[in-house]
N, C-alpha and C positions, 0 to 999 in steps of 0.2 A: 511838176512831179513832186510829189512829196516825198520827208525823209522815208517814212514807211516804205514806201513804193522802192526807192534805192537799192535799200537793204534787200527784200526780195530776190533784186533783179541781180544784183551781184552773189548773194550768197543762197546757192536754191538750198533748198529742203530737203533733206533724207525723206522717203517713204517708209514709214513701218511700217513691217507686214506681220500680221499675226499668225500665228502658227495656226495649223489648219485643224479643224476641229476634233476633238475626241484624242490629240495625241498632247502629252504634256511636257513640259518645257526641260531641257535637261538639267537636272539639280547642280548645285555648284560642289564640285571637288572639294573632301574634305581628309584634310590631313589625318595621319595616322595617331589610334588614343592610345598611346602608351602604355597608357597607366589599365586600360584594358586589356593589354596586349600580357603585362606583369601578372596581373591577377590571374589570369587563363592559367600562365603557367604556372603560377605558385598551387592552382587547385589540382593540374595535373601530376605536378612532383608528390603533394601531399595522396594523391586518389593512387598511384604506383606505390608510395612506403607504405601505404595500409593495406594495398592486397599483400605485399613481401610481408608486412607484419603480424597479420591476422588470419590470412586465407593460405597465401604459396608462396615459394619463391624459389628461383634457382640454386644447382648446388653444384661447386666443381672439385671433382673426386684427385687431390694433390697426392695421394703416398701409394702404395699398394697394401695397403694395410685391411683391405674390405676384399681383396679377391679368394677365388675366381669374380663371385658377385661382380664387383666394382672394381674397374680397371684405372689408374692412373691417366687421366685423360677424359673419362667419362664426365658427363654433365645430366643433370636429371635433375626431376620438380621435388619436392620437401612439403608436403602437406605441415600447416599450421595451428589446425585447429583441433584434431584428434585427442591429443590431450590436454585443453585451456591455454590459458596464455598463465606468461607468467614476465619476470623482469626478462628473461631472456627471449622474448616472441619477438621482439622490435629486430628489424635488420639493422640499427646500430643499439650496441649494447649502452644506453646512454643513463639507464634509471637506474637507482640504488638497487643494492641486491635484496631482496625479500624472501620470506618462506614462504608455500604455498602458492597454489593455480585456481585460478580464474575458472569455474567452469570444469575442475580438469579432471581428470581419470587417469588411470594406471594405466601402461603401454603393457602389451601382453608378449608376455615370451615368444622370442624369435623377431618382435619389429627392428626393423635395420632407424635408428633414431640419429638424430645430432643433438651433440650436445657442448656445451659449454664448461671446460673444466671450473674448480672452482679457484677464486684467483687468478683468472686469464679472462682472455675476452676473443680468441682463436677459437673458430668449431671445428669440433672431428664428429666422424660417422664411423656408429660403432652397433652391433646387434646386441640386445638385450637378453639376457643368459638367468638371469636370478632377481628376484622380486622382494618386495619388504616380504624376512619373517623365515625366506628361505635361506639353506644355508650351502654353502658351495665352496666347493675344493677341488685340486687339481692333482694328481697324481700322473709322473710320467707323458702327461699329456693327454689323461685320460681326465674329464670332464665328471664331476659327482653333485650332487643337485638333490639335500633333502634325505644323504645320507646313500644313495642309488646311485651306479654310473650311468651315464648318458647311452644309449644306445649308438654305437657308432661302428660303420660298416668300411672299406676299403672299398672305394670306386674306382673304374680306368684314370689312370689320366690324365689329366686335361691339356691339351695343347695352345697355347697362345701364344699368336703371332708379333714375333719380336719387333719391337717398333725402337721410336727417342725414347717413351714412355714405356717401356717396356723392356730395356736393351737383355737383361738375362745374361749377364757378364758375371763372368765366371770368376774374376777376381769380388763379385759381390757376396750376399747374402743368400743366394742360388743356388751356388756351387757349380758345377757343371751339368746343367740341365737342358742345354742347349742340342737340338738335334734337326733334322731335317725331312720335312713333309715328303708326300707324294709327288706333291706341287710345286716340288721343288723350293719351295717359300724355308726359312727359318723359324725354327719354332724352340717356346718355352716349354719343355712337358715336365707339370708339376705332379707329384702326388697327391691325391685326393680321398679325402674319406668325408662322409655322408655322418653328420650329427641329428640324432632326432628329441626333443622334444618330450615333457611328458603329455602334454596338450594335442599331441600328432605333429606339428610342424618339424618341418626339418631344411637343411641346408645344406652345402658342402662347401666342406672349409681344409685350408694346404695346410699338410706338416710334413716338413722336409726332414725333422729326425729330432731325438729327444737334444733340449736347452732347458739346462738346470733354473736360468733365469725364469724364463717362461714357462716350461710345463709342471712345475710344481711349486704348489701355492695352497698354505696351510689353509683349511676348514674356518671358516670364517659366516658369521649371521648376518646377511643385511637387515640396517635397522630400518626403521620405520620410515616411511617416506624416500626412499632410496631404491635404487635399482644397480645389478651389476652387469658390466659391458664389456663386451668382449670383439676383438676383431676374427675375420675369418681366418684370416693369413697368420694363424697360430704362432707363428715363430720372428715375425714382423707387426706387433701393433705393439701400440703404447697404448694401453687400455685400463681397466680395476687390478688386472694383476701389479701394475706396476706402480710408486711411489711418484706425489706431482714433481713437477721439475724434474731437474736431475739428468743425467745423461739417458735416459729412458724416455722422458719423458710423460706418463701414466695422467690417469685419472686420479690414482690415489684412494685405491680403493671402490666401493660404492660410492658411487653420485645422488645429491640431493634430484629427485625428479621436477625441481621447479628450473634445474638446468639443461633442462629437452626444452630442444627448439621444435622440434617436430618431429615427423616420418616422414622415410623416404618411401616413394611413390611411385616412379618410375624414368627410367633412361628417355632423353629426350636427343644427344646426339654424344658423336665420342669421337676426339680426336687423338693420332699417332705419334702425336710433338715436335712435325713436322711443317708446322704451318706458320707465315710469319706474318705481321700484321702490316706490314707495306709491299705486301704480293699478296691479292685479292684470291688469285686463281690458286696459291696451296692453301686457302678455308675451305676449300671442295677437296683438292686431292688427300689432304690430313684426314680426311674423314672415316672411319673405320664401319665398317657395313656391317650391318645383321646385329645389330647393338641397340638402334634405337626402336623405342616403345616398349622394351624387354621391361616386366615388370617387375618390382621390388619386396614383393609378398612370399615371404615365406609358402613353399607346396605346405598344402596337407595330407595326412592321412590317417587313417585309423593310430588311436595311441598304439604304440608298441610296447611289448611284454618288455620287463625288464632284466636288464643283463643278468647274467650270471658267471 
């Protein structure tokens, strides 16, 4: 017997079998690429700051300073593009401050805008009242625009339901306005009066009663490139009537218009200030009904004749 022969008889052979035909062999496992996995997300962080920058982006309504419109609690989209971009488009305000927009156009009396005070980097939502060229003043709380008072009506009203975001406490800025539904629910009923427009647009906006601070506010030009803003909730916004900083807090005036971020567009949801972020199930109950999809467009109508 030969060595060969030994070898054999002691150590047989594996049979290899070939895989059967038309199916192929399964590839070998292969680790995770990183560095592909990096890139993905850095294209998606960058593909979400450019729609917030250039196209939409959310907005969440902190004061009451925008009602009835806009309740404390509300959240809704902010169009970008309406009037260009400018150093304030980016959702971090991170670029030198500049004059002029990109593309841009004037916002038309009555759009509810955000904007950028000057010297801050906080956004407030405020409606657009006076345009370069125009000139506007305040009397008693009565609104004049170009030398005309604002056409303004007394409406019912308005009832809203007292929430966290809403408490309507009587030791506030309120007073005692607090009364009680059909429905047995608690309620805000504020006064309301209906602002119009010389354009036809109109709005209604709260005055709880005359404030020397607020309702009267010398005749003044906006210059060129500038727009003036104003909140609905007449007796509650820090807006053009008032001085930046300060216990007020203001605009300071007319605003440069390269400090609009945008328009606001529409309610997307709204909550009661009752929801907390380690109990999933009060993100549903916090939620305030019949609010979202409500739109942010000024009504129109025929201009109205003027006061007299």
């Amino acid at each position: 017997m030969t060595d060969s022969d030994r070898i054999d008889a002691a150590e047989p052979q594996s049979e290899v079998v070939a895989p059967p035909a038309g199916v192929d062999a399964a590839p070998a496992k292969k680790g995770t690429d990183w560095w592909a996995e990096i890139k993905a997300i850095f294209w998606l962080i960058l593909a979400v700051l450019a729609f917030h920058s250039f196209i939409a982006k959310p907005f969440y309504i902190p004061s009451e300073s925008m009602m009835p419109a806009l309740l404390k609690g509300d959240r809704l989209v902010v169009s970008k593009y309406p009037y260009g971009w400018s150093w304030v488009s980016p959702s971090f305000h991170i670029f030198p401050r500049t004059e002029g927009r990109l593309w841009g156009e004037m916002p038309e009396r009555g759009d509810i805008v955000i904007v950028t005070p000057p010297g801050q980097s906080s956004d407030y939502i405020k409606r657009v009242i006076g345009l370069p060229g125009d000139t506007v003043e305040l009397i008693e709380g009565q609104v004049y625009l170009n030398g005309q008072p604002l056409r303004r009506e007394e409406r019912p009203p308005t009832l809203l339901p007292i929430d966290e975001n809403l408490p309507c406490s009587s030791a506030g800025d309120f007073g005692n306005f607090r009364t009680r539904g059909a429905d047995g629910r608690s309620y805000c009923r504020l006064p309301v009066f209906r602002e119009y427009l010389p354009n036809g647009r109109y709005y209604d906006t709260i005055d709880i009663g005359y404030s020397p601070q607020a309702d009267d506010f010398a005749r003044i030009t906006i210059p060129e490139g500038h727009v003036f803003l104003m909140g609905d909730n007449r007796d509650q916004s820090a807006d053009s009537r008032f001085p930046a900083g300060g216990p007020n807090g203001g605009l300071g005036g007319p605003v440069p218009w390269e400090n609009l971020g945008g328009r606001a567009e529409f309610i997307t949801f709204s909550l009661d200030g009752s929801s907390s972020y380690l109990n999933p199930i009060s993100w549903f109950s916090a939620l305030r009904g019949g609010r979202a999809g409500s739109s942010l467009r000024p009504a129109e109508g025929p201009a109205p004749a003027p006061s007299r």
